[in-house]
Backbone as CSV, one residue per row, in Angstrom:
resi,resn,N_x,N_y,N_z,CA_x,CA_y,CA_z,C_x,C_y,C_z
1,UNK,6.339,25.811,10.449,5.821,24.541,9.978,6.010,24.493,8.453
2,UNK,6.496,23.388,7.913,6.603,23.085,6.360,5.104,23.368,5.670
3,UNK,5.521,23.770,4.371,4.413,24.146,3.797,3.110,22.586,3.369
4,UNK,4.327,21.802,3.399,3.822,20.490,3.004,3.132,19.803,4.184
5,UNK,3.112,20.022,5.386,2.890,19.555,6.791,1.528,20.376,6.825
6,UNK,1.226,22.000,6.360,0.092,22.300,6.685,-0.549,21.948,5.393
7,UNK,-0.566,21.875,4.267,-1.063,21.840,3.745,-1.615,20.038,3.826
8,UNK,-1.416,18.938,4.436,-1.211,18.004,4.831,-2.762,18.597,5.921
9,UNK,-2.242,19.213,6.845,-3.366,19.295,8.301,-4.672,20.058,7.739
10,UNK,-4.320,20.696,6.486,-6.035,21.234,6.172,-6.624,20.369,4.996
11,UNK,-5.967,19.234,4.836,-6.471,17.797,4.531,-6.702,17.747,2.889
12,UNK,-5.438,18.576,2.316,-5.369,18.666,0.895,-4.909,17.718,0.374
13,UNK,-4.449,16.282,1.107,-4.032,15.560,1.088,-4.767,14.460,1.526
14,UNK,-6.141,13.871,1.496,-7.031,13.141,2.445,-6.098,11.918,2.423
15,UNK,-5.888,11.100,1.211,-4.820,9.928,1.102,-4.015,9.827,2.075
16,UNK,-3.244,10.774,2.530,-1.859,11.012,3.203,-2.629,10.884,4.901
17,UNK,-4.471,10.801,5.279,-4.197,10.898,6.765,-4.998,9.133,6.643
18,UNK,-4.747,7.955,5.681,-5.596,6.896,5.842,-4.500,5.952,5.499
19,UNK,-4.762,4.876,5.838,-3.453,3.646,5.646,-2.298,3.840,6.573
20,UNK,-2.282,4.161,7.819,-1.074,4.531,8.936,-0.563,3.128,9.090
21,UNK,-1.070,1.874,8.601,-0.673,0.839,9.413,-0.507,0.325,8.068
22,UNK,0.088,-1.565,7.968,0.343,-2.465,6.738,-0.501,-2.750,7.201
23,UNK,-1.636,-2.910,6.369,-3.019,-3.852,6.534,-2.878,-5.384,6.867
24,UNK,-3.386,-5.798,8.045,-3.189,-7.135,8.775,-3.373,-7.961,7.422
25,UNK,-3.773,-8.709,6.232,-4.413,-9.561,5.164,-2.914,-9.315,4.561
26,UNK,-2.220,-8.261,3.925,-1.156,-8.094,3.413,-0.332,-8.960,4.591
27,UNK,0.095,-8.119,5.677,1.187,-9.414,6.290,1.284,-10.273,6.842
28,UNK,-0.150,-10.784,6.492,-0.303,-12.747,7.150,-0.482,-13.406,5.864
29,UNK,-0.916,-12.643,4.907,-1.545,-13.332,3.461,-1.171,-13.189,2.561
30,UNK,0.256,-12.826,2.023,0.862,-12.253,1.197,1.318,-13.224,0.323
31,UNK,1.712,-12.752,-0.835,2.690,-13.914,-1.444,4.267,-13.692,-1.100
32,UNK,3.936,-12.621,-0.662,5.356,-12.611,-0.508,6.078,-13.354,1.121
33,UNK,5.470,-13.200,1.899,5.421,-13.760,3.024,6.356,-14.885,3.312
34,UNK,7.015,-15.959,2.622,7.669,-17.106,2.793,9.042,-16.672,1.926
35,UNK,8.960,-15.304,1.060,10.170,-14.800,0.133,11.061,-13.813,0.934
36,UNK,12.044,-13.665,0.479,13.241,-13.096,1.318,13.224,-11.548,1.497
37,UNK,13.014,-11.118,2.182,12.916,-9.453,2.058,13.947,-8.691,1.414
38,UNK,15.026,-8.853,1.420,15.392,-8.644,0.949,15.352,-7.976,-0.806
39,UNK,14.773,-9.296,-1.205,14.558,-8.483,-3.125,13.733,-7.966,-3.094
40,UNK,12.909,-7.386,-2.191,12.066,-6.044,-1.984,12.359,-5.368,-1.891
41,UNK,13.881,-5.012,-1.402,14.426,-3.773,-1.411,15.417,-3.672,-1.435
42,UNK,15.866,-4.608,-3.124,17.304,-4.850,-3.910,17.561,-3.842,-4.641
43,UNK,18.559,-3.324,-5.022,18.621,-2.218,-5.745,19.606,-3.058,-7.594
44,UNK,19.300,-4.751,-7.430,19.571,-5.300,-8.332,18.483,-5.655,-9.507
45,UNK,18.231,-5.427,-10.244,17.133,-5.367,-11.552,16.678,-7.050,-11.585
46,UNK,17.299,-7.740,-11.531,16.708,-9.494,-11.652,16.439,-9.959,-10.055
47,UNK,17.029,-8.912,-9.088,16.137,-9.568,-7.505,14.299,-8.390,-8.022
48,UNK,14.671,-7.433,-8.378,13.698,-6.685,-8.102,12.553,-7.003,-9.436
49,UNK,12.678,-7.816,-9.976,12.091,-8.734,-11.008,11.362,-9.718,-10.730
50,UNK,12.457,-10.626,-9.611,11.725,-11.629,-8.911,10.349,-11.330,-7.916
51,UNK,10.910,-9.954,-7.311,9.813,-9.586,-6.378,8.810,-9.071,-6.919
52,UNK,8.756,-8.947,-8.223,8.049,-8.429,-9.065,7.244,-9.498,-9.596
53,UNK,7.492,-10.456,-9.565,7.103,-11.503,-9.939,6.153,-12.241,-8.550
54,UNK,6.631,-12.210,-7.844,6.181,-12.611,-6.772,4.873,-11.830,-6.090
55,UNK,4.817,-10.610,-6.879,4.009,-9.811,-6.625,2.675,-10.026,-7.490
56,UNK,2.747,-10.180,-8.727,2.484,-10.540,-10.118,1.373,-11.520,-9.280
57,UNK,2.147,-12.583,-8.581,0.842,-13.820,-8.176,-0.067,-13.792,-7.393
58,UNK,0.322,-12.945,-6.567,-0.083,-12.156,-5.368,-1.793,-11.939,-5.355
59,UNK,-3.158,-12.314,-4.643,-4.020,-12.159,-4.797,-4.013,-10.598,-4.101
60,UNK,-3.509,-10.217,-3.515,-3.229,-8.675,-2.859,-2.555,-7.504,-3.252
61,UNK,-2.304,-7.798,-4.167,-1.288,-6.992,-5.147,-2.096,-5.805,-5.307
62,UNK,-3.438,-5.625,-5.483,-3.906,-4.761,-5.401,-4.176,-3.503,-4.135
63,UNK,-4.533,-4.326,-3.401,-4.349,-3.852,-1.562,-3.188,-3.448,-1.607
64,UNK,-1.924,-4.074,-1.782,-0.165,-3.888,-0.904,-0.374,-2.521,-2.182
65,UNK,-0.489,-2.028,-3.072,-0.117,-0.834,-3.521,-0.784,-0.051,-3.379
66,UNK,-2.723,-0.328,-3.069,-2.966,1.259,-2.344,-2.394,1.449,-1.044
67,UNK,-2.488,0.673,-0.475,-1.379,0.464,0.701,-0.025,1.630,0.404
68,UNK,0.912,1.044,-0.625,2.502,1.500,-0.568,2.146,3.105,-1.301
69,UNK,1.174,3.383,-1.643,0.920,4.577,-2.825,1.642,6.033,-2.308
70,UNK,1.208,5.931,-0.675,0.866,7.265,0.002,2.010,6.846,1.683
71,UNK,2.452,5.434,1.624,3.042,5.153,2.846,4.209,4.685,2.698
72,UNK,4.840,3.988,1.493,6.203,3.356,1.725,6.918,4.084,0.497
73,UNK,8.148,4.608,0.833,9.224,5.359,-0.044,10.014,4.586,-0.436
74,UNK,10.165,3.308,0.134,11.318,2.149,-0.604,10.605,1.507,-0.738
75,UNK,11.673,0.217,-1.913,11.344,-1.062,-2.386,10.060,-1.563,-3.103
76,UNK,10.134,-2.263,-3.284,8.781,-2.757,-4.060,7.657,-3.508,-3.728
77,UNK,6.321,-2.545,-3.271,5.171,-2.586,-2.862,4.532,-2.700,-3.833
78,UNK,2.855,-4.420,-4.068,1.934,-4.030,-4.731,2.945,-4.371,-6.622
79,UNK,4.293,-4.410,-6.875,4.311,-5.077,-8.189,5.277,-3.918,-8.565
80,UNK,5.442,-3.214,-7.615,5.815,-1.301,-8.328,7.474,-0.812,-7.647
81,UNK,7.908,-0.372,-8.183,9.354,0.248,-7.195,8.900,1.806,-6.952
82,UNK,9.942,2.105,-5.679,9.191,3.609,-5.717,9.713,4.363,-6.946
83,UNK,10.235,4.475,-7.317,10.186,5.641,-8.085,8.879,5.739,-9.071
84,UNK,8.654,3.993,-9.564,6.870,4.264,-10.049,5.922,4.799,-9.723
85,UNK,5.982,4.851,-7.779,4.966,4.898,-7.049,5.317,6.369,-7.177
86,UNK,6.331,7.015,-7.579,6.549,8.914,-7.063,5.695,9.430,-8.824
87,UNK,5.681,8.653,-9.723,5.120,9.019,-10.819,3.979,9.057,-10.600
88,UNK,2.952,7.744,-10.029,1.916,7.153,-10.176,0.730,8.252,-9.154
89,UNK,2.145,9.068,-7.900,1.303,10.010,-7.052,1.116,11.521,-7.577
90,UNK,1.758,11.455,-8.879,1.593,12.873,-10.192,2.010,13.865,-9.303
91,UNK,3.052,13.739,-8.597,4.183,14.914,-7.857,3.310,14.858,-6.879
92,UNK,2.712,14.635,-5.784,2.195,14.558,-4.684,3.438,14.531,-3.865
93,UNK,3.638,14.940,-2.713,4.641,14.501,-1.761,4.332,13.299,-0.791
94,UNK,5.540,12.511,-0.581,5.164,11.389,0.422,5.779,12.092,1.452
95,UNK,4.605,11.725,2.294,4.759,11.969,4.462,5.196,11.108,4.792
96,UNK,6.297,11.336,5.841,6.913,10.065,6.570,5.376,9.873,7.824
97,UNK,5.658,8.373,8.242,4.432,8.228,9.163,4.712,9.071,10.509
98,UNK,5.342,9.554,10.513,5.340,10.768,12.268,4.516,11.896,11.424
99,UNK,5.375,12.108,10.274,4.617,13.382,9.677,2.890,13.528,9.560
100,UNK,2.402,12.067,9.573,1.076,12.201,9.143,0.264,11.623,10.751
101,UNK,1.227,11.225,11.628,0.573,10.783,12.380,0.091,12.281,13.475
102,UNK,1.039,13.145,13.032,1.249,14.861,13.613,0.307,15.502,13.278
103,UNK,0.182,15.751,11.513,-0.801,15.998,10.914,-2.538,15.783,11.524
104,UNK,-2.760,14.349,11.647,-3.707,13.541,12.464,-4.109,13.840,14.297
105,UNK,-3.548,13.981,14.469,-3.126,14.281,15.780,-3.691,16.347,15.820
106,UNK,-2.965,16.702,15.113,-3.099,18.252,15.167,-4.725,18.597,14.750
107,UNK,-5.382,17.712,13.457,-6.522,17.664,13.324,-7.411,17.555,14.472
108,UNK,-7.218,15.990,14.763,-7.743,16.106,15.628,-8.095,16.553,17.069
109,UNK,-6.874,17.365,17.649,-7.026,18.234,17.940,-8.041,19.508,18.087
110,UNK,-7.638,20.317,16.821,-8.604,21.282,16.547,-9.713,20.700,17.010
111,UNK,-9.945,19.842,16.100,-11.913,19.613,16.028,-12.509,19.232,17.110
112,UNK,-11.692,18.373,17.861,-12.188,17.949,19.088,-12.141,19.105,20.463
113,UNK,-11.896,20.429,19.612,-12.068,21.594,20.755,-11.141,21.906,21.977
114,UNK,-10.031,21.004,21.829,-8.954,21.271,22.685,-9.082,22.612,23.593
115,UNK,-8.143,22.723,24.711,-8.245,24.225,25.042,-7.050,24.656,24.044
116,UNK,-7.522,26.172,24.243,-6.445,27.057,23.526,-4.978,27.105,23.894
117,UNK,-4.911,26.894,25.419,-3.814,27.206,26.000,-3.071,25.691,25.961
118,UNK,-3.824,24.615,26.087,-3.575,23.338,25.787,-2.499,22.873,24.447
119,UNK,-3.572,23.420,23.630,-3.081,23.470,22.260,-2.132,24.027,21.816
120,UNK,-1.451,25.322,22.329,-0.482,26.637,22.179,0.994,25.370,22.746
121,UNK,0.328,25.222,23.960,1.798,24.386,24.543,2.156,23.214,23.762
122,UNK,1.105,22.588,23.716,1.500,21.098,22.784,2.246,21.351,21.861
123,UNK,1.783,22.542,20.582,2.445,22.397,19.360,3.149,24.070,19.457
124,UNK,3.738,24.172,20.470,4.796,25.345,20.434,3.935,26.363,19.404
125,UNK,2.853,27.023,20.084,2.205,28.005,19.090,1.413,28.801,19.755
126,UNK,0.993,30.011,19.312,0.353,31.423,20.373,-1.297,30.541,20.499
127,UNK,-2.112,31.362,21.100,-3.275,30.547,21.376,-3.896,31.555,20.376
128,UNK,-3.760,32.165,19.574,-4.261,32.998,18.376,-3.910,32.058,16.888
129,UNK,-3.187,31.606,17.190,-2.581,30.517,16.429,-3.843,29.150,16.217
130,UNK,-4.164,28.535,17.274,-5.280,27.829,17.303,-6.118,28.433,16.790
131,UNK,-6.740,29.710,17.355,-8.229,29.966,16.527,-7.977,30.383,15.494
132,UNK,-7.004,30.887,14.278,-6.815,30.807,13.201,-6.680,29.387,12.430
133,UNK,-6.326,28.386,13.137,-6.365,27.035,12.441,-7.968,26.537,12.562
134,UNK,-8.748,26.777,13.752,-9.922,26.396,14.081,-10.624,26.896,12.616
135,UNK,-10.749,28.529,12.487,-11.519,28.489,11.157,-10.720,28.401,9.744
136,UNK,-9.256,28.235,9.512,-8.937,27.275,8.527,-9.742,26.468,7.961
137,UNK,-10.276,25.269,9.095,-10.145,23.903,9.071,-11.723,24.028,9.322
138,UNK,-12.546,24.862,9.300,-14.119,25.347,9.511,-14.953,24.982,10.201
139,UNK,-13.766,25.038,11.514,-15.003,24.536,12.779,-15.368,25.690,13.415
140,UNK,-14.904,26.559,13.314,-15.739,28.124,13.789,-15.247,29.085,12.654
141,UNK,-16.238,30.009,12.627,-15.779,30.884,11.854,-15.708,32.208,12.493
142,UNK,-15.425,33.443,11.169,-14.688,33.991,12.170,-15.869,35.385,13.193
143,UNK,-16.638,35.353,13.200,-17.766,35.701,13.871,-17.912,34.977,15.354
144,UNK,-17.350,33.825,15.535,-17.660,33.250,16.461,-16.812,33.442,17.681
């Protein structure tokens, strides 16, 4: 497993397991909504200006970028292009959404007490493997 994937599942990353979806208000209520998708994800400086602009008016502009902060790797979310958004996360890594939905999934897992042998098969792993993630993640420790 990537170092970035566990370190992701013992939730060093809380950002990275919230916002899985575009918040319903962003894509019914947007300003951008009636504008061409396109100059959202122009790699031309006066489309990506416009969308910038378009963003600018935007009563959501605030939402669409905690939104894009931790979930979208292209184009311009919230007023910002990514490469702002890779500054703005101070070297954080972005999860693709399988990655975090795995992450999520594996959590919940653990906590919800899965069986061992359950758990071993699902994620291709020994069932010693589970109870070392179990007290990782400090739902038993190791006495228990």
């Amino acid at each position: 497993m990537k170092r970035e994937i566990t370190d992701l599942i013992e939730g060093k990353y809380p950002e990275f397991l919230e916002n899985l979806e575009i918040p319903f208000e962003i894509t019914q209520g947007g300003a951008c909504m009636g504008a061409d998708p396109e100059l959202f994800f122009s790699e031309n400086i006066a489309e990506i200006n416009q969308a910038r602009e378009i963003c600018i008016s935007c009563p959501l502009m605030a939402k669409c970028l905690d939104y894009a902060m931790f979930a979208e790797e292209f184009g311009v979310w919230g007023g910002t292009t990514a490469g702002e958004r890779k500054v703005l996360r101070a070297g954080k890594p972005l999860f693709t959404l399988e990655e975090r939905r795995f992450a999520i999934d594996f959590r919940n897992d653990v906590f919800n007490n899965i069986a061992a042998a359950a758990f071993s098969q699902k994620y291709s792993m020994t069932e010693r493997s589970y109870y070392r993630w179990k007290v990782k993640l400090g739902v038993e420790d190791l006495a228990s």
